[in-house]
Structures are given as structure tokens and as C-alpha cells.
N, C-alpha and C positions, 0 to 999 in steps of 0.2 A: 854392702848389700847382704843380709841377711838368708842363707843356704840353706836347705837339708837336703842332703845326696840318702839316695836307696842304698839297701844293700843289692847286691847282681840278682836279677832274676826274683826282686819284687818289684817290678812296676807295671804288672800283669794289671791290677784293678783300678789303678788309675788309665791305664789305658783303655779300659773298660767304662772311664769316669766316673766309677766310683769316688764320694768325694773325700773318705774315711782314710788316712795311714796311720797304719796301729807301730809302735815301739819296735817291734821287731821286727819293720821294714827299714826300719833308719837307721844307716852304716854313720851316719857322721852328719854335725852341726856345724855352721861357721857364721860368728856375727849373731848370734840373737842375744838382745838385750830383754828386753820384757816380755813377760808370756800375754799372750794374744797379737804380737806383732807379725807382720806380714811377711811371710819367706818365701822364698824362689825356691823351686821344687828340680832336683835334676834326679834323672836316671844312673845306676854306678858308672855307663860310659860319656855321661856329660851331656846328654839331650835333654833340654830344658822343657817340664812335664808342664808347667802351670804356677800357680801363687797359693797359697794357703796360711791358715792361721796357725801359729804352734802354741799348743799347749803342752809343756813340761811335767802335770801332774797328772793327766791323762793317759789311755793307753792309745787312745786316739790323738797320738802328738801331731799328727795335723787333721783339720778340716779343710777341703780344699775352696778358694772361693772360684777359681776359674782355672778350667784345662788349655788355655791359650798358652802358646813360649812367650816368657819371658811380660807375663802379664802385670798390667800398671793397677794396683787395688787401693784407690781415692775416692774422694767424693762423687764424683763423676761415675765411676764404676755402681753405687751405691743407688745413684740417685735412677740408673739404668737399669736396676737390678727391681727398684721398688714400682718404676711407674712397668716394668713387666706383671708385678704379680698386679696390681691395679688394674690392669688390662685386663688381664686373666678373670677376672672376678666383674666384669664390667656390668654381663647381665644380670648379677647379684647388686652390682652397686644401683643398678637402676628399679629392681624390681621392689611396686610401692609396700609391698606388702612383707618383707623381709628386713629388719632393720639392725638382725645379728650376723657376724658369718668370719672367719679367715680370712683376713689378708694375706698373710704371710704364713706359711708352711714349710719354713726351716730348708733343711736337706733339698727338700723335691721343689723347692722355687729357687733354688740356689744362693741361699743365706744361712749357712750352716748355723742352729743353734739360736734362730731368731724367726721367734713367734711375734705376730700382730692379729690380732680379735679385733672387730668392730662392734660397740653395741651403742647403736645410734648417735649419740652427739659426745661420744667417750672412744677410744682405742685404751686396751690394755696389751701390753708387751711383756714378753718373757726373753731374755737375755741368757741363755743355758750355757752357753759355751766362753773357753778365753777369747777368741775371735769376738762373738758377739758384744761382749764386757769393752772388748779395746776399745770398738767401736763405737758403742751405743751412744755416746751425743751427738756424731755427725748422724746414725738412722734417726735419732730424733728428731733433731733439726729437719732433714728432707722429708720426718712426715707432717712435722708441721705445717711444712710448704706446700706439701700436695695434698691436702686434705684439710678441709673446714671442717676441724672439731674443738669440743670445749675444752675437753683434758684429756691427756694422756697418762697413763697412769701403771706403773712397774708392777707384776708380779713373778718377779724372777724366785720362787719359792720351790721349784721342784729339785729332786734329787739329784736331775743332773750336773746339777752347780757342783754339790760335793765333789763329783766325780774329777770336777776340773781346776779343783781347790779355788773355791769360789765360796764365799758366804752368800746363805741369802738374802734376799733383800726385795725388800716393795715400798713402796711409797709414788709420790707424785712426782713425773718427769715435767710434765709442763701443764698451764693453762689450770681448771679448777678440776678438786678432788670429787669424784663422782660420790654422789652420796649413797646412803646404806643401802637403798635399793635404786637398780632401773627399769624402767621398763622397756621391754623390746619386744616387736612380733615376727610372726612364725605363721604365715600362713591367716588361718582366721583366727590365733589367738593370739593374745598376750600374755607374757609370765615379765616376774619380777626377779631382777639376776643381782646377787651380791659381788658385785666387781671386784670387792676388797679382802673379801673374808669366804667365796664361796669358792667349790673343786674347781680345777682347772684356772679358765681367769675368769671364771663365775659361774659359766654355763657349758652344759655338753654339745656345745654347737655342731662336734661332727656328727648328730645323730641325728638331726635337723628334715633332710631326704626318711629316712627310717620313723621318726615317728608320723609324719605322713601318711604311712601306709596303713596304720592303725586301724581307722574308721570302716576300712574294707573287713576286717574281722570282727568289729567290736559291737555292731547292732545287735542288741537284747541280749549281751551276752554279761557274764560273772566275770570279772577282771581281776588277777589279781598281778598289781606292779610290782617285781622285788627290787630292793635298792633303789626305790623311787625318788632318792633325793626333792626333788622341788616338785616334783609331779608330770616333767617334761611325757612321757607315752600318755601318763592316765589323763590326761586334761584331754589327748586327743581320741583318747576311749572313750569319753563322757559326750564329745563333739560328735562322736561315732553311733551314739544312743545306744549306750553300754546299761545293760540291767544294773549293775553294781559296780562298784571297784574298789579295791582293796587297795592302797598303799602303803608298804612296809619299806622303814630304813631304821635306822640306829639314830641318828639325829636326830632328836626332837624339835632341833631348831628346824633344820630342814623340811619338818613337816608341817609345821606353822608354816611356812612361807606357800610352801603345796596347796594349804588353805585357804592363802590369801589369792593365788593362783586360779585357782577352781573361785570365788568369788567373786575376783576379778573379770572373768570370762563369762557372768551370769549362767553357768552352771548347776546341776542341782547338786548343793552339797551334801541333802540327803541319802543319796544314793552313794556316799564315800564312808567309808572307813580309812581313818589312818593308825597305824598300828608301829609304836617305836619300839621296836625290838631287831634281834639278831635273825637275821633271813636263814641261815641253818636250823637252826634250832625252831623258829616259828614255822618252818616248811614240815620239818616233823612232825609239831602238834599237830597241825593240820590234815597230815594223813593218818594219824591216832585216830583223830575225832572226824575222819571218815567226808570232809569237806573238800568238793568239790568244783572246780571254773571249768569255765569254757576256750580263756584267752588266759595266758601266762605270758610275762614278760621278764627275760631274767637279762638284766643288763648290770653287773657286778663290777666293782673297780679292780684296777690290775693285781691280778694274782701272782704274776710272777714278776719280780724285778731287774731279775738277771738269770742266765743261762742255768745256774745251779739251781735258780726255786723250779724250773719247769714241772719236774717231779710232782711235786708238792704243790704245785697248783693246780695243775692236771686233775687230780685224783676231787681237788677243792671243787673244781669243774662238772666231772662225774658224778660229786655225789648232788650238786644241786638240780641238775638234768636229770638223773633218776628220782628225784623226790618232788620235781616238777611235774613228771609224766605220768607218776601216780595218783596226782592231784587233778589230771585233765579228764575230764568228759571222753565218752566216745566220741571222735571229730572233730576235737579240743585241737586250738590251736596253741604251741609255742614258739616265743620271738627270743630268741637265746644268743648273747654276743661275747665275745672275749676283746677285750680291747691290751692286750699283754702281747707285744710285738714278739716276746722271743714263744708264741703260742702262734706257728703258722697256721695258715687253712686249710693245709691237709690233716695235722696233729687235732684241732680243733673239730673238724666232723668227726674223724677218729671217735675222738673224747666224747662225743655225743653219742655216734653208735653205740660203743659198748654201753652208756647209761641206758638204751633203749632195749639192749640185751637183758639187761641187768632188771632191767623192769619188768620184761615181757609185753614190751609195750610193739605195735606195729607204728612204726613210724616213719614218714614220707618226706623229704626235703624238697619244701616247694616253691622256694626261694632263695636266695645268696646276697648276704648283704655287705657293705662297707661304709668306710668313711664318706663322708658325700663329698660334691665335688671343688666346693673348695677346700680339702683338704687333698689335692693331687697326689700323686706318688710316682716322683721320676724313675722312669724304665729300669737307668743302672742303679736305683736305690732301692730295691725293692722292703727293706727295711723301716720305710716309711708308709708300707702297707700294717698295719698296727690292728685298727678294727675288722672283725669279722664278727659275723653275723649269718642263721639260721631261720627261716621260718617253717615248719614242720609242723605238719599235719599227724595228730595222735588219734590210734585207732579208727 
């Protein structure tokens, strides 16, 4: 059987169930052959904590999968673990009008390191961790089993694989490859989601509750989206009977698809501008040349990657919040999110006030946003709290 004993007087965060042991909690190994394989967890005086995955290249040498003594981690465990988050998700599963959303949310459902997205007759999966890798064809197999879908389909492509010396990888785990686009809805619209080739595992599904909220600000108003990727806020700024909208990213592919988006929803796409350029830099001209909205959306990909960019993303933060709030109207709204976990909610309003200092701007917070809810965040994880989110009332 496969061991890792603590050093004395670290088994304070497992006790906590935390599911993380970082390297220099771990006095000693005994028995592990392959990384991702299942080890018994003890205390330095021999009280048996739990089961967890070891990873070797990690500083996170284990993930824990359960804090029971002396816990059994099989199929069985697996298949208990999945029809949970299933549960969890049930008024999602049923509701007709929703056809995207999280099954699986890693850490905080208790599957370290293993993502499941639904979009309609498709799941795509992200496998991040060695645990997750060991495992991944028995999760497969069990979602086949509980779930009528067409294909399942891998994008284990984010950086956390490095971390765990992992290449990445995507392709087709079962059943047929989803083609270039799908479609899926959100309420009263549809957008087209590239499963294969787009952010995340195609779409920003945890923002899903967040753009919702849109249409409450967006009547007769100048919109403008930054980092609008596909168009997910501005479609429901348009639904919202929004005077205008603006949508700026860097992809021009991205913004084709935005296109197809807004005419697929019979829309009017006279009222859009899409503009492929750099959101720094286009935020500038725009307070040159003296133009102004009413509604701002600044929903930016993560800034920081690790505890050393904080700095440096911060400041990336502030300056697009100050040149957001120069651009808003008296009683201009903006919707401004950080999705960079090692960026908390206190840091993050922080980072905001001072840009409204820096502005001169008066500025109200008249809202608090996050991930929606099927993207949970277990009590003792709070590290699985990632998105945050503002809505603030300018001048």
C-alpha cells in the first residue's frame, strides 16, 4: 500500500479538509510506483487522514480525493462522486431553456483536477491534475453510463498540466467529434461555442447568472464590450434594447463568430460595431477622441498566473478601470470582473477604488458578482472562489 506520512504539526489543513498537501508537508514516501496513483495519507503519529493522488512534479504532491481513515478510491468511489455532482446540478439538468453549464467543478465537488462542461449532446473534460490523468478512462467510462450524450471530447490544454508534468492534450475520448461549432442556449438566446479550438472548453459558462443581468442596464443605452470574445454580455445588451454596442477583442476570429451570434439571435446588427484590436490601447483612443457609453463591460482574461504576477496584474487592472470610468456617462454603468484566483475580493475592490480615485470619478458598488452556481466553491477551498465581479454606478 502506497503511504505519505506528514511532517509533525502539518496536518492542520487537512484536518481543515483542505484537499491541497504541498511538498513541505511531506516527511516521507513509501510504495508509490506511478504518479497519479492513490496513497494513504497519515499524520507524523500514524492516524490515518484520508486517500489522495500523488503527484511527484507538483508542489502540490497530493490532491486529496477523500478525508475518511483508511479510504477505498475505485470505481465505486468515482461513480459516487459523479452521480453527486449530477445531483447538484439537477435544476440545471432540467431547466428547458439552458443547454450549457458545469458538471464537474474540480476541488469543490470533490474531484481534484477534473473539469466536465455540458453543451448539449457533447460534454467536454479537462483532466489537470496526475490524479485526474490516472484515472480518466474509468471517469470516462461512468460518464458514458450516466449520461445520454453523443461525444465526449478532451481539452486538457491549460497550464495546469505543466505544473503536474503533464503534456497537453485534446482530442476525442468517446462517441463523435463535436464539429466546428455548437449550438447552445442561455436563457432567450443562442450562441455558437467552438468546443475544440475556443477559451476554456469553448465557452465562459461560469458568467452565464452575470450576463443575465445585463438587460436591467442596457435599455437605450451605448454599450461598449471589452474582451468580448464571442459576444456572450453584448447579445444580452442588444436583447436588453441597447442604443449601440461596441464589441472589442484581439481575435478576429472571435469576432466573426460574435457575428454569427448577434444574427443568429435576429438581432439588429446594425446597431454593432466589432472592433479587433488591443482593449488597452483602443480604451485610450477612445478617451482622446473624447467618446462616450453609458454601460461598460470589462470582463478580461486572467492576469495573473501565479502568486508573483499579482503585482503586475493589479496595476493591468487599475489601469483599465481608470480608463473605463473616464469613458462612462454621468450614471454610466460598469460591469468589471477579475477571473485570476490568486486576485481576492478584497484586493480586487481595492484595485478598483483606487482606479476611481485616480479618475475622479464618484463611484457606487451596487452589486457583487461571481461564478454562478454551478461552478460551487467548497467552504474549506476557498481557492475555488476565482471570479469576482463589480457592478458600479459612475457619477
Amino acid at each position: 500500500m502506497a503511504k505519505v506520512i506528514l511532517r509533525k504539526k502539518r496536518d492542520a489543513s487537512v484536518h481543515r479538509r483542505h484537499p491541497w498537501i504541498f511538498s513541505n508537508s511531506v516527511h516521507r514516501v513509501e510504495g508509490v510506483e506511478q504518479r497519479g496513483e492513490t496513497v494513504q495519507i497519515y499524520s507524523a503519529d500514524g492516524a490515518s487522514l484520508g486517500a489522495g493522488a500523488w503527484s511527484p512534479a507538483s508542489q502540490i504532491r497530493v490532491r486529496i480525493w477523500s478525508f475518511e481513515a483508511d479510504a477505498t478510491i475505485d470505481a465505486d468511489f468515482f461513480r459516487e462522486r459523479l452521480m453527486q455532482s449530477l445531483r447538484f446540478r439537477e435544476a440545471l439538468r432540467r431547466a428547458p431553456a439552458i443547454s450549457a453549464y458545469r458538471l464537474v467543478n474540480a476541488e469543490s465537488d470533490g474531484l481534484p483536477g477534473i473539469i466536465v462542461d455540458r453543451y448539449g449532446e457533447y460534454l467536454v473534460c479537462q483532466f489537470l491534475s496526475a490524479g485526474a490523468e490516472y484515472w480518466k478512462e474509468e471517469i470516462v467510462r461512468q460518464l458514458t453510463e450516466l449520461l445520454p450524450v453523443e461525444g465526449i471530447y478532451e481539452r486538457s490544454d491549460g497550464e495546469n498540466r505543466a505544473r503536474e508534468g503533464l503534456s497537453p492534450v485534446s482530442g476525442v475520448l468517446w462517441g463523435r467529434e463535436p464539429p466546428d461549432t455548437v449550438e447552445i442556449q442561455e436563457g432567450k438566446l443562442r450562441y455558437l461555442a467552438d468546443l475544440r479550438k475556443g477559451h476554456k472548453t469553448g465557452f465562459y459558462l461560469d458568467q452565464r447568472e452575470n450576463r443575465a443581468m445585463i438587460p436591467e442596464f442596457s435599455a437605450g443605452a451605448d454599450v461598449l464590450n471589452c474582451f468580448a470574445y464571442t459576444g456572450g454580455f453584448g447579445l444580452w445588451a442588444l436583447q436588453g434594447g441597447a442604443g449601440s454596442l461596441t464589441n472589442v477583442d484581439t481575435s478576429a476570429d472571435a469576432l466573426a463568430l460574435a457575428r454569427r451570434n448577434i444574427d443568429r439571435n435576429g438581432l439588429d446588427s446594425q446597431r454593432v460595431e466589432n472592433i479587433s484590436a488591443d482593449v488597452f490601447q483602443l480604451l485610450r483612443k477612445f478617451r482622446d477622441a473624447d467618446r462616450k457609453f453609458d454601460l461598460i463591460v470589462l470582463d478580461p482574461p486572467k492576469f495573473a498566473g501565479s502568486a508573483g504576477q499579482v503585482k503586475r496584474a493589479a496595476r493591468g487592472y487599475k489601469d483599465i478601470n481608470l480608463l473605463a470610468m473616464k469613458l462612462l456617462r454621468p450614471g454610466g454603468t460598469l460591469f468589471t470582473f477579475s477571473c485570476s484566483g490568486h486576485i481576492d475580493p478584497p484586493l480586487f475592490q481595492k484595485i478598483v477604488a483606487g482606479a476611481a480615485l485616480d479618475a475622479g470619478a464618484d463611484v457606487r458598488i451596487i452589486r457583487f458578482l461571481s461564478q454562478g452556481a454551478d461552478h460551487p466553491v467548497a467552504l474549506p477551498f476557498p481557492e475555488g472562489l476565482y471570479l469576482k465581479g463589480l457592478v458600479c454606478r459612475v457619477g
